[in-house]
C-alpha positions as CSV (number, residue, x, y, z in Angstrom):
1,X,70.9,127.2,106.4
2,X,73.5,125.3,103.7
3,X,72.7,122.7,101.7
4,X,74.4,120.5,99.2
5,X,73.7,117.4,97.1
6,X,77.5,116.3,98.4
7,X,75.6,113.0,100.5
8,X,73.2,112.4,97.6
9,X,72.6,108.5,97.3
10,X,69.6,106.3,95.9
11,X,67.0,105.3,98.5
12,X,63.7,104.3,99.2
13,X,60.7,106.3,99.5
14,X,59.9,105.0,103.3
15,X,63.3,105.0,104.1
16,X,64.7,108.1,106.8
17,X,68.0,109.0,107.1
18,X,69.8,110.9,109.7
19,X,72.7,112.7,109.0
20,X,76.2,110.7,109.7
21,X,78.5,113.3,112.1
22,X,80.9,114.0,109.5
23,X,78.5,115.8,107.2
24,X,77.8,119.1,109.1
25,X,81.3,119.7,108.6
26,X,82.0,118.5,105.1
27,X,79.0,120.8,104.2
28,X,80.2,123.7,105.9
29,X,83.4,122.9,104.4
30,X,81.9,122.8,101.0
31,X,81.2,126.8,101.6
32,X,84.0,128.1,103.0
33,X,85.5,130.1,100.5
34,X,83.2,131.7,99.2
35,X,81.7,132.4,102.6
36,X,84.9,134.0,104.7
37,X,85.2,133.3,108.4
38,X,82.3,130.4,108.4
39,X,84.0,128.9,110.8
40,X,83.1,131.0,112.8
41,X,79.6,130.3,113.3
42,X,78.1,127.5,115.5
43,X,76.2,124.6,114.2
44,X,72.8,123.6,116.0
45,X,71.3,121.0,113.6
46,X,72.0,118.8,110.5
47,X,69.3,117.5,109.1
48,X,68.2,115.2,105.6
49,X,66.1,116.0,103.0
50,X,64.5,113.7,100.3
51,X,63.8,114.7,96.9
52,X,62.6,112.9,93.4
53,X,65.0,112.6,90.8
54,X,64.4,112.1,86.6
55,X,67.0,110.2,85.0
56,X,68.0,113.3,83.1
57,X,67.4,115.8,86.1
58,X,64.9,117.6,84.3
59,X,61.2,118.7,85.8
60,X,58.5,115.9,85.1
61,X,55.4,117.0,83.2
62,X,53.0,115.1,82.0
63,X,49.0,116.2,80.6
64,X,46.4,113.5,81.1
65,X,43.0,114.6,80.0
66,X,42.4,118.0,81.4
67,X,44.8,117.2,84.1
68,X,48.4,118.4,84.3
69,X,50.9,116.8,86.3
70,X,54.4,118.4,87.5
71,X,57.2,117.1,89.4
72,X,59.6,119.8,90.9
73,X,62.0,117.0,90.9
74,X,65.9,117.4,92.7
75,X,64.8,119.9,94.9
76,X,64.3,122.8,92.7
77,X,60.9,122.7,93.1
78,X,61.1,124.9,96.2
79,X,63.8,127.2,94.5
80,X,61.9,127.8,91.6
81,X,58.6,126.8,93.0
82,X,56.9,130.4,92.0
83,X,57.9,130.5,88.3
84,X,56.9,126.8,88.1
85,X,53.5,127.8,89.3
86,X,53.3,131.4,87.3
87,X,54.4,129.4,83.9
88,X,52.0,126.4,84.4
89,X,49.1,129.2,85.2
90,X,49.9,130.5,81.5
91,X,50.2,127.2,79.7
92,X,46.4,126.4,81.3
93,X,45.0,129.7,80.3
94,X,46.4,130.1,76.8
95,X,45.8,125.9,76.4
96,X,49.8,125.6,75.3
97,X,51.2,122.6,77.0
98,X,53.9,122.2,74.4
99,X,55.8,125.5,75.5
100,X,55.4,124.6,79.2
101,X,56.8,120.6,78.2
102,X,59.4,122.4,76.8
103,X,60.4,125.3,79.3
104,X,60.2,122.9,82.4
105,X,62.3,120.6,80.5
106,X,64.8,123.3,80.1
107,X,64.9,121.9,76.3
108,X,64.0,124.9,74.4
């Protein structure tokens, strides 16, 4: 599995894209180097992915009440989905939303 954010454009929530034919290859493309004799491999699938974006590419947080509410936005939610999960377990237990606002913002 490869991914990029090389076909990254500005759409609309009910809106589903397929992949145009030329992007397999500019993806693949986009790996080779570092990846050495890529071309060597078959391609089965290319498929689209949506994600959230903030202006400032930075996680959304945002405390309401007892409530806290985070958006793994750009897609590194899955990437860094368990250390999101482990660091907004601590700010809940020790009551410290300000470290997690900051950490998830990546502004401390």
């Amino acid at each position: 599995k490869l991914g990029t954010g090389l076909h990254r454009y500005p759409s609309h929530p009910d809106q589903n894209r397929d992949a145009e034919t030329q992007e397999a290859e500019e993806i693949k493309n986009h790996f080779s180097p570092p990846f050495k004799r890529l071309n060597e491999y078959s391609h089965e699938k290319t498929v689209t992915c949506a994600y959230t974006f903030t202006e400032d590419s930075h996680f959304f947080v945002h405390k309401i009440q007892s409530v806290t509410v985070v958006s793994a936005c750009s897609g590194h939610g899955y990437k860094f989905g368990a250390a999101v999960g482990r660091k907004i377990a601590k700010s809940i237990t020790s009551k410290d939303y300000e470290s997690l606002k900051l950490w998830l913002e990546a502004r401390n």
